[in-house]
C-alpha positions as CSV (number, residue, x, y, z in Angstrom):
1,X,50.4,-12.5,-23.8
2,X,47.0,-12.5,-25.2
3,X,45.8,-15.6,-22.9
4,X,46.8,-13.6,-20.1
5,X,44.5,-11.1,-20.7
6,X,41.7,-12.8,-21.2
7,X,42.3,-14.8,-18.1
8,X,41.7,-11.2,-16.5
9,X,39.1,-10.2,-18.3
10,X,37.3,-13.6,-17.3
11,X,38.1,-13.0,-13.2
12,X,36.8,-9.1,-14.3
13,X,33.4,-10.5,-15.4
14,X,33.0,-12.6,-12.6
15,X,33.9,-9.7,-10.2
16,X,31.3,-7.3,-12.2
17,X,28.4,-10.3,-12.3
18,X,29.0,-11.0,-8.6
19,X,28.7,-7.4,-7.3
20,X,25.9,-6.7,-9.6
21,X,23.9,-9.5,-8.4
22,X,24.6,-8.7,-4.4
23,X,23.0,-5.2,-4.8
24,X,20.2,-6.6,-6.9
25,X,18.7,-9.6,-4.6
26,X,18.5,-7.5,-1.7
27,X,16.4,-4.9,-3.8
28,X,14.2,-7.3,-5.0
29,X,13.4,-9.1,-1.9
30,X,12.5,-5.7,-0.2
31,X,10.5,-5.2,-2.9
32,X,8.4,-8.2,-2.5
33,X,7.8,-7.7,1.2
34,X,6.7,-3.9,1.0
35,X,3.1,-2.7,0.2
36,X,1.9,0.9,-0.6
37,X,-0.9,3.1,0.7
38,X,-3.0,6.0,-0.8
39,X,-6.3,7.4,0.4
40,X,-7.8,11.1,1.1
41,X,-7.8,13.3,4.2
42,X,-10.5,15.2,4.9
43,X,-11.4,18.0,7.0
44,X,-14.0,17.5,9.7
45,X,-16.9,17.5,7.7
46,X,-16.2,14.9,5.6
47,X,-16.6,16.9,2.4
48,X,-14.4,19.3,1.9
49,X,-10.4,17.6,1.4
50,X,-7.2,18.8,4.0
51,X,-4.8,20.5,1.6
52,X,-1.1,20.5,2.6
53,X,-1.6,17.7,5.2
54,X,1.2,15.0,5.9
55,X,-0.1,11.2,6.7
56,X,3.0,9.6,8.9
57,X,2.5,5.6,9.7
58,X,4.8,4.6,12.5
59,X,5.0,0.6,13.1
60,X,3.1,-0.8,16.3
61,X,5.8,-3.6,16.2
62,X,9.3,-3.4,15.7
63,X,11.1,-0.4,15.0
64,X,9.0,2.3,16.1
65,X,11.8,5.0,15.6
66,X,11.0,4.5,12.0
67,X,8.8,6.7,10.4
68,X,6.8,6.3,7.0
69,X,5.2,9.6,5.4
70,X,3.8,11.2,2.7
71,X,3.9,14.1,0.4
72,X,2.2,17.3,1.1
73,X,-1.7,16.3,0.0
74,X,-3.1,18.2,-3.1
75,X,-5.8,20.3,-3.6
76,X,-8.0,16.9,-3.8
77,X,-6.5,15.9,-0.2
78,X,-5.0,12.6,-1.7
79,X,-1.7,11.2,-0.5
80,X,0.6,7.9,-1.4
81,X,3.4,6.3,0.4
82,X,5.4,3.7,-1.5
83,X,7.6,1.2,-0.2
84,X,6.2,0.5,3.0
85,X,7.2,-3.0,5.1
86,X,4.3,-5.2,5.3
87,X,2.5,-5.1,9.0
88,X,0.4,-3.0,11.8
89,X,0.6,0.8,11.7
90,X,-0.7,3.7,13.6
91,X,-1.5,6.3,11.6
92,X,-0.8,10.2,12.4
93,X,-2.4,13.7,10.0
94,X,-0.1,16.5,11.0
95,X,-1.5,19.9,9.5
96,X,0.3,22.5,7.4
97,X,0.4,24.3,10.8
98,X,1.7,21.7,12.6
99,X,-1.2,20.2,15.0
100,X,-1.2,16.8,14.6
101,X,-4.3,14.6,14.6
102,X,-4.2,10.9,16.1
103,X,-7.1,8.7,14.5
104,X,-8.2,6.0,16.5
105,X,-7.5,2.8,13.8
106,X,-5.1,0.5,12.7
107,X,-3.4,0.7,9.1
108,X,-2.4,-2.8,7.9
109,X,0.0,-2.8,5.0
110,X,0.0,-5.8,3.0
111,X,3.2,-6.9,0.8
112,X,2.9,-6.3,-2.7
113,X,-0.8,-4.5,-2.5
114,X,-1.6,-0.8,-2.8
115,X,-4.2,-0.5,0.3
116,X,-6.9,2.2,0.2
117,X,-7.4,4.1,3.5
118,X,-9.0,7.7,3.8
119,X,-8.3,9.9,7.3
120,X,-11.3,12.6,8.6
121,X,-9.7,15.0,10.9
122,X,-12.0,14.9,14.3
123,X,-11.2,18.2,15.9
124,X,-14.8,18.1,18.0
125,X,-14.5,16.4,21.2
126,X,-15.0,12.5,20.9
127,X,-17.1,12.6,24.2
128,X,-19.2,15.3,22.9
129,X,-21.4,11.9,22.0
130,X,-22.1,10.7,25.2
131,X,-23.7,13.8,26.1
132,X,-27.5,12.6,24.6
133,X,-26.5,9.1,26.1
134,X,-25.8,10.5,29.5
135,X,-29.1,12.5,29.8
136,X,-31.3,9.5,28.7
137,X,-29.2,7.2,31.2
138,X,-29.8,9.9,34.2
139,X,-33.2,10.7,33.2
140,X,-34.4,6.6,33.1
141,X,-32.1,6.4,36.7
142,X,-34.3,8.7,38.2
143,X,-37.7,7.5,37.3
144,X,-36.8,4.1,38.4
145,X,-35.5,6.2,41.2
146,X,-38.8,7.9,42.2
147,X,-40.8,4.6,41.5
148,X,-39.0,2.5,44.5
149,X,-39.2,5.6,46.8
150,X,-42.8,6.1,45.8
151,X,-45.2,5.2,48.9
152,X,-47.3,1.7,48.7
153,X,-50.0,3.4,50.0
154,X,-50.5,6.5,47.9
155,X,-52.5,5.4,44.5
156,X,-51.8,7.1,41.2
157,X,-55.1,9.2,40.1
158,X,-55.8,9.2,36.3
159,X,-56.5,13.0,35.4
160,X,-59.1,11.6,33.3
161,X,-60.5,9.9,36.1
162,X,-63.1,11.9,38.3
């Protein structure tokens, strides 16, 4: 009777080291092919940190149904997100009030690496830039403008010139 039993208890070991081993290997191998980020968000200053604020990654490849956020930032504006797939990400700042802000980059997750990537919120217009750029670019297209329209046979008079 007693041989019995441990012919059970030896298929019962087997069982428990098999099943144990399944869940593990898939664990670990997701482990080795995630990465983590952490960073700060900022307002639009650059100074002062975005309290409350959510960082979202959503794959540019792949799955793009699947989402990857954060906490709530702190008082500092600092955020992590663990467990990450390794690969391209754009990157999304939605607000404690909900408006979401879009910054123009690529986040790229590396397996087994804890990347560093801070977020300023840009709530000024982007082409608010070109503004200067578009007055110097009209301003030199007019002189050169005027100087082919100008007459051949008018001369230019120095004012110091009498």
């Amino acid at each position: 009777m007693r041989i019995r039993n441990i012919k059970y208890l030896a298929v019962y070991t087997v069982m428990v080291c098999f099943v144990a081993t399944s869940f593990q290997i898939p664990m670990l191998a997701q482990a080795q092919s995630t990465g983590g980020l952490v960073g700060f968000v900022y307002k639009d200053d650059g100074k002062k940190p975005c309290k409350s604020c959510v960082v979202i990654l959503q794959p540019i490849t792949g799955n793009q149904k699947e989402l990857y956020q954060s906490d709530p930032t702190n008082e500092a504006g600092d955020y992590r997100i663990d467990r990450i797939p390794a690969g391209n990400y754009k990157a999304a700042i939605k607000l404690k009030s909900g408006k979401v802000f879009y910054p123009m980059s690529v986040v790229t997750v590396t397996a087994q690496k804890t990347g560093t990537r801070s977020f300023y919120l840009m709530s000024k217009n982007v082409l608010g830039f070109l503004f200067p750029c578009g007055l110097a670019v009209a301003a030199s297209g007019t002189a050169v403008v005027l100087k082919l329209t100008k007459k051949k046979d008018e001369e230019e008079v120095s004012p110091t010139v009498r």
